[in-house]
PDB file of N, CA, C and O in Angstrom:
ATOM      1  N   UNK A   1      41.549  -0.825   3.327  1.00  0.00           N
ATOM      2  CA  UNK A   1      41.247  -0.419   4.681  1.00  0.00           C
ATOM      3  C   UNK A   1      42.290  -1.009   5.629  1.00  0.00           C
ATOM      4  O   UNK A   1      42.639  -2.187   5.542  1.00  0.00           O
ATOM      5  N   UNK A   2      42.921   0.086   6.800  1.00  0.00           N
ATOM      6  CA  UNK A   2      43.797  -0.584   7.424  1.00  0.00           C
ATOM      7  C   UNK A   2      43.866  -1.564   8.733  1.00  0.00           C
ATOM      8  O   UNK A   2      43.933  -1.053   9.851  1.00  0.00           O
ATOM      9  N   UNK A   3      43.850  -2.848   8.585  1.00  0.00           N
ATOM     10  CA  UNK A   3      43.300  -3.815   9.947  1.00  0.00           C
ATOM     11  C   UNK A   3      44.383  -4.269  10.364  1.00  0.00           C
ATOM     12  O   UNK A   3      45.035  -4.826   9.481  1.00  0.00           O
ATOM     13  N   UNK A   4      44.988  -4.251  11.681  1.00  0.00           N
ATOM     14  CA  UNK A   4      45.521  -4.701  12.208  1.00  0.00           C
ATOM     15  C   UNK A   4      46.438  -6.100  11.996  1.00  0.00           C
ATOM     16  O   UNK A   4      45.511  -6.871  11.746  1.00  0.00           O
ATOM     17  N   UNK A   5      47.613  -6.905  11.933  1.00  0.00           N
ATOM     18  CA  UNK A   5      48.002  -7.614  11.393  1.00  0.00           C
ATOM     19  C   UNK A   5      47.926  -8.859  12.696  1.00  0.00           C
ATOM     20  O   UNK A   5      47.408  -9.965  12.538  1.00  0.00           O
ATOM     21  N   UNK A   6      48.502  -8.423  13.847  1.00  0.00           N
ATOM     22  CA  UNK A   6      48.209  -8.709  15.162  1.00  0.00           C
ATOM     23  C   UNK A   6      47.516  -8.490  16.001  1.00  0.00           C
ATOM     24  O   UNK A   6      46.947  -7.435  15.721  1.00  0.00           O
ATOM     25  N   UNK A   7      47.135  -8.914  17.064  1.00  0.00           N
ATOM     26  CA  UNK A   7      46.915  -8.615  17.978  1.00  0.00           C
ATOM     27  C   UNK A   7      47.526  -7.831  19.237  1.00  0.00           C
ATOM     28  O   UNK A   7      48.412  -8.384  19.888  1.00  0.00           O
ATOM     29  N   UNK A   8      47.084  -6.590  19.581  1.00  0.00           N
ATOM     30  CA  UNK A   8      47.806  -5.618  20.213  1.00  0.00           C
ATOM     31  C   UNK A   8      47.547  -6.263  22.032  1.00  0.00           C
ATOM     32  O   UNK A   8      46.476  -6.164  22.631  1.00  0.00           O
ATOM     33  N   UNK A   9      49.022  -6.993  22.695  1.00  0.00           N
ATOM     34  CA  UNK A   9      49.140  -7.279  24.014  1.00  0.00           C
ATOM     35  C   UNK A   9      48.215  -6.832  25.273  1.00  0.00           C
ATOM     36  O   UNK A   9      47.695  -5.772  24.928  1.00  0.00           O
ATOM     37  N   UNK A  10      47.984  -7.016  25.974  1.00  0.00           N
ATOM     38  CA  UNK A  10      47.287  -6.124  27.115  1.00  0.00           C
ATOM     39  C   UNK A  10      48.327  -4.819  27.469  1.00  0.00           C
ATOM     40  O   UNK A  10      48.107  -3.613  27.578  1.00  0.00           O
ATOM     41  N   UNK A  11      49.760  -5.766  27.618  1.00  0.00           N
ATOM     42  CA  UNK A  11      50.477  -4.834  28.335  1.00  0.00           C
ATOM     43  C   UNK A  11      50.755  -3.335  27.299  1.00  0.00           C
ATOM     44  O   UNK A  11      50.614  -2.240  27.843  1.00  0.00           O
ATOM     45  N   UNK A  12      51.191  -3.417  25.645  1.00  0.00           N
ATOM     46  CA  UNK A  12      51.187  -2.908  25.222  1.00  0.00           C
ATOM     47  C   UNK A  12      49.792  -1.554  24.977  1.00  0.00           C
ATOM     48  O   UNK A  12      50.050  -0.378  24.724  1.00  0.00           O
ATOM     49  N   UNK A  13      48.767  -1.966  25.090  1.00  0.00           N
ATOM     50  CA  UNK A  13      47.665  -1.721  25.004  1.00  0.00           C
ATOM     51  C   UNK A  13      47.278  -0.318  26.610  1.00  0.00           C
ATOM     52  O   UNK A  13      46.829   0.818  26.761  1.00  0.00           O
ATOM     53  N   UNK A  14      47.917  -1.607  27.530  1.00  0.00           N
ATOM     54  CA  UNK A  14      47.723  -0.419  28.885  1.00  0.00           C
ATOM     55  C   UNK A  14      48.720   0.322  28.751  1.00  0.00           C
ATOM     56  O   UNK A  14      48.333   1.217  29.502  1.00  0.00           O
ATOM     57  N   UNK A  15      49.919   0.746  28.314  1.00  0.00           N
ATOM     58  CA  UNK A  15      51.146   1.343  28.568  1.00  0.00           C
ATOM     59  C   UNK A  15      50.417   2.351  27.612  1.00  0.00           C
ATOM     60  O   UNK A  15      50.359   3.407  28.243  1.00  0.00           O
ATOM     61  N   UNK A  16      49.950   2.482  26.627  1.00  0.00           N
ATOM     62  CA  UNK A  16      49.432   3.689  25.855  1.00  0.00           C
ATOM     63  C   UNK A  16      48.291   4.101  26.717  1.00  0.00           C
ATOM     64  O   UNK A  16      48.759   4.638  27.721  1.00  0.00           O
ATOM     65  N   UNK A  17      47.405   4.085  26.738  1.00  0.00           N
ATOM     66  CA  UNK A  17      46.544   3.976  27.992  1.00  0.00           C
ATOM     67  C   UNK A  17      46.684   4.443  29.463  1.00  0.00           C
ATOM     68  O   UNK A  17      45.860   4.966  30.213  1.00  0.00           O
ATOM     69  N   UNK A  18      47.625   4.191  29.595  1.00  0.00           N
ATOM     70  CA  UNK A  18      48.032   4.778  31.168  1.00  0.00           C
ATOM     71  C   UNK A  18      48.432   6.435  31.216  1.00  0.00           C
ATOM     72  O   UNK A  18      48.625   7.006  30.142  1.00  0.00           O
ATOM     73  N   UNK A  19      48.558   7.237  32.580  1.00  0.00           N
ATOM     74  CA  UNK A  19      48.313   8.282  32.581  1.00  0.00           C
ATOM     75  C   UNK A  19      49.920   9.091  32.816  1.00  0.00           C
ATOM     76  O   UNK A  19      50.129  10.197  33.312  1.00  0.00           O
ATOM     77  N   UNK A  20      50.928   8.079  32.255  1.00  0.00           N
ATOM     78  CA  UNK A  20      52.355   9.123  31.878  1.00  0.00           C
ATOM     79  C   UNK A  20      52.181  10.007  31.087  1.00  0.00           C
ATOM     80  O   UNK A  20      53.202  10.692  31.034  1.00  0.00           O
ATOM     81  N   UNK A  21      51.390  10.376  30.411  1.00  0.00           N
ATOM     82  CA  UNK A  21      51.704  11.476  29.409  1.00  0.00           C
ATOM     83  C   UNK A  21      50.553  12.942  29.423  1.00  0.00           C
ATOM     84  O   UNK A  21      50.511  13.968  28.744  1.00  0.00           O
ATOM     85  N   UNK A  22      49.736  12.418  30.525  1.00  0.00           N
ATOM     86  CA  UNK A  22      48.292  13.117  30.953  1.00  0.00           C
ATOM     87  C   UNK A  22      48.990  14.757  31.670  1.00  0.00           C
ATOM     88  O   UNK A  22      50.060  14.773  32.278  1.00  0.00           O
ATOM     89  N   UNK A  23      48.267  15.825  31.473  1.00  0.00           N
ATOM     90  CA  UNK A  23      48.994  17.284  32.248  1.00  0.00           C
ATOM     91  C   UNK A  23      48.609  16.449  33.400  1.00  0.00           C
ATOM     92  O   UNK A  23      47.961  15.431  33.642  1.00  0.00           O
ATOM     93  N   UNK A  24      49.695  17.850  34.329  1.00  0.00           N
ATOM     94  CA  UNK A  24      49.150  17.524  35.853  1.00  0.00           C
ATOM     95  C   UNK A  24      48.474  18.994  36.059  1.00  0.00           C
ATOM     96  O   UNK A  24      48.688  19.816  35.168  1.00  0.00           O
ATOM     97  N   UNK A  25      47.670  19.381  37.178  1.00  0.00           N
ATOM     98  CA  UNK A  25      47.448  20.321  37.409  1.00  0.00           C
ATOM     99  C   UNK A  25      48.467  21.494  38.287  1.00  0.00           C
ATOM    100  O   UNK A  25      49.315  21.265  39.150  1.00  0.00           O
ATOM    101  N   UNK A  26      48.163  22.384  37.889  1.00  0.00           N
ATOM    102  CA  UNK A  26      49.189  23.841  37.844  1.00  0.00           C
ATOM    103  C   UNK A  26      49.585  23.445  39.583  1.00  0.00           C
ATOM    104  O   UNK A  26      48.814  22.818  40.309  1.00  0.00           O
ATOM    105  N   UNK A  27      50.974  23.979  40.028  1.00  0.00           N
ATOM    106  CA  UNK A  27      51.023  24.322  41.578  1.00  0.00           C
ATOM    107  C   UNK A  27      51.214  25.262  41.913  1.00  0.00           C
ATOM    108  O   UNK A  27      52.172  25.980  41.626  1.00  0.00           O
ATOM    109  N   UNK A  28      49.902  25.578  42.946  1.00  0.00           N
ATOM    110  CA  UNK A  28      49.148  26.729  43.299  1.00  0.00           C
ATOM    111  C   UNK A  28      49.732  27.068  44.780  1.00  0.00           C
ATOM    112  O   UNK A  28      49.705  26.149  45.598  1.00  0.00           O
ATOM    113  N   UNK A  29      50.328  28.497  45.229  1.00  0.00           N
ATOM    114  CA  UNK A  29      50.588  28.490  46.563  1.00  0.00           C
ATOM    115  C   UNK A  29      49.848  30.060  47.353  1.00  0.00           C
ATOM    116  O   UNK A  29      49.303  30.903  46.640  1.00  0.00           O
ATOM    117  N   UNK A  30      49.932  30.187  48.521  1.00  0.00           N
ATOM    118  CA  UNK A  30      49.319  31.075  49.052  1.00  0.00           C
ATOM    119  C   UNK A  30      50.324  32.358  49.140  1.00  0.00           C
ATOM    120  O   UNK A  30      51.306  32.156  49.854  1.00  0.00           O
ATOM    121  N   UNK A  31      50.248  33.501  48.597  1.00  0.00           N
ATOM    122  CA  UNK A  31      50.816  34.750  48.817  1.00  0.00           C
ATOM    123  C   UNK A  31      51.123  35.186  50.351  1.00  0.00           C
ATOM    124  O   UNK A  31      50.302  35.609  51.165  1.00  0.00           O
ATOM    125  N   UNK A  32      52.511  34.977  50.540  1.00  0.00           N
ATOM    126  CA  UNK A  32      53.032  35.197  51.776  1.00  0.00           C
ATOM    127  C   UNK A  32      52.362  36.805  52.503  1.00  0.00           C
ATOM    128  O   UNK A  32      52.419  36.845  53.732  1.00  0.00           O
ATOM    129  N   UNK A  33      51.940  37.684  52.006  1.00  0.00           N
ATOM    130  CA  UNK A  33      51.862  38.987  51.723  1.00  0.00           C
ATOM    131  C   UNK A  33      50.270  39.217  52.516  1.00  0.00           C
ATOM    132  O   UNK A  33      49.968  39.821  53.546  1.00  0.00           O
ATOM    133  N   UNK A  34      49.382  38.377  51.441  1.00  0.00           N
ATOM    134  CA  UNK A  34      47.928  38.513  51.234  1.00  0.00           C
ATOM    135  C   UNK A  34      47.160  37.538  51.385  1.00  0.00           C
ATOM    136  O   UNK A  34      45.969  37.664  51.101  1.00  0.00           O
ATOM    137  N   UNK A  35      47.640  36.413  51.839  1.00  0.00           N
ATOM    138  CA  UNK A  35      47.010  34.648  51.714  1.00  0.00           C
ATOM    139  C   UNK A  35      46.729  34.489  50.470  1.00  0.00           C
ATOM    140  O   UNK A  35      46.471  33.329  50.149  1.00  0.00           O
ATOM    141  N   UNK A  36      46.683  35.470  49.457  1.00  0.00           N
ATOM    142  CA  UNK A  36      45.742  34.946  48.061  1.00  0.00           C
ATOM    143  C   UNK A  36      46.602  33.789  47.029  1.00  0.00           C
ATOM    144  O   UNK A  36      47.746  33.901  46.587  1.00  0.00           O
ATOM    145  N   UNK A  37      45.906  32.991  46.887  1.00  0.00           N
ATOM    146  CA  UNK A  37      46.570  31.900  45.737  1.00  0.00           C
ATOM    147  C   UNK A  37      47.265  32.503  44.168  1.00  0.00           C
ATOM    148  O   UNK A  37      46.722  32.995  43.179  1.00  0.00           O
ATOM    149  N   UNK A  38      48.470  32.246  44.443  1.00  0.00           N
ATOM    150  CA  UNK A  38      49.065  32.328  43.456  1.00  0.00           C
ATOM    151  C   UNK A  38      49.464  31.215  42.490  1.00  0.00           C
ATOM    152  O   UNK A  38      48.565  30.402  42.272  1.00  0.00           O
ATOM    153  N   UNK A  39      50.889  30.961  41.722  1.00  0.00           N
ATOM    154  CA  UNK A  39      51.452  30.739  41.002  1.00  0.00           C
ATOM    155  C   UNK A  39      52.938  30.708  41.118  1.00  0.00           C
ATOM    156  O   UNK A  39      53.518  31.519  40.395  1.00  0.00           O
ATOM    157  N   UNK A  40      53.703  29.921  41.896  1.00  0.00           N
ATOM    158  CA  UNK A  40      54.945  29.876  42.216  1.00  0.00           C
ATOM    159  C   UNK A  40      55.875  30.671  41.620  1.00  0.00           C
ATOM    160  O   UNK A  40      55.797  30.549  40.397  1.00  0.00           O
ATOM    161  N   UNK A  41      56.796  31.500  41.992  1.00  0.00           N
ATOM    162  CA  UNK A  41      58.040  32.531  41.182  1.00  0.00           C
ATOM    163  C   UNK A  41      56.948  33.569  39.842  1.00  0.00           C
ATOM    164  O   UNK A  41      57.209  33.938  38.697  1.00  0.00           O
ATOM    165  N   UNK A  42      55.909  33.705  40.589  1.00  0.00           N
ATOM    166  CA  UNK A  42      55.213  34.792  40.034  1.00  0.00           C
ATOM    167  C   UNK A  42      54.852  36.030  40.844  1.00  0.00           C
ATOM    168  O   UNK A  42      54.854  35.879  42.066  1.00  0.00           O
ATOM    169  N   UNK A  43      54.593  37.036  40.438  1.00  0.00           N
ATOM    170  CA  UNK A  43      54.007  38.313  41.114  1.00  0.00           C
ATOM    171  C   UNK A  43      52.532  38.378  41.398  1.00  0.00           C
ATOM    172  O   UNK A  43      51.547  38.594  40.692  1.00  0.00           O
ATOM    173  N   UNK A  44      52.738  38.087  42.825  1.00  0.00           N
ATOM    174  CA  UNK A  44      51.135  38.088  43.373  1.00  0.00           C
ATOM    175  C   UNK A  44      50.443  38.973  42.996  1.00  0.00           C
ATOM    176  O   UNK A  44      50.701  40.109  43.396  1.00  0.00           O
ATOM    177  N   UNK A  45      49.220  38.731  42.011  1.00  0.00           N
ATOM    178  CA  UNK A  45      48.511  39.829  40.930  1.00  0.00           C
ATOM    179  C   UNK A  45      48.017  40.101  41.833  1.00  0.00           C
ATOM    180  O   UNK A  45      48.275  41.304  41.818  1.00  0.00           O
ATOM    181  N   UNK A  46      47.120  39.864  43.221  1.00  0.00           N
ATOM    182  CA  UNK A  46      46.362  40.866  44.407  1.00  0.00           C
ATOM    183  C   UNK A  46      47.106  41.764  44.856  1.00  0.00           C
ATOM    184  O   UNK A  46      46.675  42.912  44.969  1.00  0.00           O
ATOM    185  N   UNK A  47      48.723  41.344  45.302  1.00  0.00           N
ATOM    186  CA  UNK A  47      48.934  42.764  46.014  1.00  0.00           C
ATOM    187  C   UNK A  47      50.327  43.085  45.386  1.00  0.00           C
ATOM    188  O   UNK A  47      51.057  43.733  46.134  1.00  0.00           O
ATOM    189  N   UNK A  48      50.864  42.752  44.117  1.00  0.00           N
ATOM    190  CA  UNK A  48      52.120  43.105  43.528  1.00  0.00           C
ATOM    191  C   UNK A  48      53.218  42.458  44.138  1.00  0.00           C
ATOM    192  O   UNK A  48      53.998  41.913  43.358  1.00  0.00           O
ATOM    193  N   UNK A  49      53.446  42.394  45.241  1.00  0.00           N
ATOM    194  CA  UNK A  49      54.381  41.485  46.101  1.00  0.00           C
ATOM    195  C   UNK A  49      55.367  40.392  45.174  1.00  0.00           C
ATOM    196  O   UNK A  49      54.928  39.732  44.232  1.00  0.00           O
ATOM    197  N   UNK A  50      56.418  40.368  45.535  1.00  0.00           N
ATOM    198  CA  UNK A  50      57.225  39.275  44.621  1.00  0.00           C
ATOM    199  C   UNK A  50      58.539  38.293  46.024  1.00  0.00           C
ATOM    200  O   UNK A  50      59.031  37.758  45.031  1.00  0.00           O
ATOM    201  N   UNK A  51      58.921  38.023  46.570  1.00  0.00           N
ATOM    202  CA  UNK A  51      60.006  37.244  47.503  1.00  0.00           C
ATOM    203  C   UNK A  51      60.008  38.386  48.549  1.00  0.00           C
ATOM    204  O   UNK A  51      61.073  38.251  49.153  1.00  0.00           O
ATOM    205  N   UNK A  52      59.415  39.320  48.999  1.00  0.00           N
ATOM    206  CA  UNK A  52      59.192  39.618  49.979  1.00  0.00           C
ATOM    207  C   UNK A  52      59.060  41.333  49.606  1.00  0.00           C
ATOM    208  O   UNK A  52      59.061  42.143  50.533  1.00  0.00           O
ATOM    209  N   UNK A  53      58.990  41.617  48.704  1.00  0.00           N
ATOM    210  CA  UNK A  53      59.344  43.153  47.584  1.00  0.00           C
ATOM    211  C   UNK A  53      58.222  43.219  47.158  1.00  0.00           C
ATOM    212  O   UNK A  53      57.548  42.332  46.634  1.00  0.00           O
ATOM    213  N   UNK A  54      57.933  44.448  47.398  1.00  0.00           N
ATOM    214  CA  UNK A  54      56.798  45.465  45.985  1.00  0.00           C
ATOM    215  C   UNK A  54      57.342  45.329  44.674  1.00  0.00           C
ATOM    216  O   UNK A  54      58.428  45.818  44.363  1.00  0.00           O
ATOM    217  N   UNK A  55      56.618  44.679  43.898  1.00  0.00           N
ATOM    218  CA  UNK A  55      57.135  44.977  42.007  1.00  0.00           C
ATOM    219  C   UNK A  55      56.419  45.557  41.737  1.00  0.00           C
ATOM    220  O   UNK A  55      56.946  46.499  41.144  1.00  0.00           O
ATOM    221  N   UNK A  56      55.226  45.693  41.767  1.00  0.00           N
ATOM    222  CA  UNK A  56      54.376  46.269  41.195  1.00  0.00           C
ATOM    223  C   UNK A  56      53.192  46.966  42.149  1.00  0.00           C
ATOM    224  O   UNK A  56      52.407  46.465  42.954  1.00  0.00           O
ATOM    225  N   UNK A  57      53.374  48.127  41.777  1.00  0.00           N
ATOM    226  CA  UNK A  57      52.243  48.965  43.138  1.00  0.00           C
ATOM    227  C   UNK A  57      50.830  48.943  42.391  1.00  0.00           C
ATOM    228  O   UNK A  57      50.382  49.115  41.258  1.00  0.00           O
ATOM    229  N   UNK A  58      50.331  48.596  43.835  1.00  0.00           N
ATOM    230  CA  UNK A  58      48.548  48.465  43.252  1.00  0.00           C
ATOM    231  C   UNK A  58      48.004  49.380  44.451  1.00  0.00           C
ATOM    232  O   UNK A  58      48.647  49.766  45.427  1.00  0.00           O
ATOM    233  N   UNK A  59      46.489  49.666  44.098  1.00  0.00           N
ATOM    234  CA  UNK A  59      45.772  50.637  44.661  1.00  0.00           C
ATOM    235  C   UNK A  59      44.921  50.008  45.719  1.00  0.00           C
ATOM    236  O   UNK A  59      44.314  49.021  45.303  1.00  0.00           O
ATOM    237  N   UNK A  60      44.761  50.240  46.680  1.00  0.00           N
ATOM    238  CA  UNK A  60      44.765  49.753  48.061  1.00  0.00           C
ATOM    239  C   UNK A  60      43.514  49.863  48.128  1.00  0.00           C
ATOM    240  O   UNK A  60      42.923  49.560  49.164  1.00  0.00           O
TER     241      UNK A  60
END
């Protein structure tokens, strides 16, 4: 069975432990177009809109 040989530091112990390696949450912005929350350098799925352009036509 495998037991430890040492004792594992505090500091070592918090550095695994700590939240460097945790996701962050997505960044979310408002559709210049429609106010609706998007997804940065994406095509606003409410109204097709992309940097100030129609990409995609939707039904009104």
């Amino acid at each position: 069975m495998a037991v430890p040989k040492r004792k594992v530091s505090k500091a070592r112990r918090d550095k695994r432990r700590s939240s460097v390696w945790k996701l962050e949450a997505p960044a979310i912005i408002r559709c210049p177009q429609c106010n609706e929350f998007k997804l940065p350098h994406r095509v606003c799925k409410a109204c097709g809109y992309y940097n100030g352009r129609e990409v995609i036509k939707k039904e009104a």
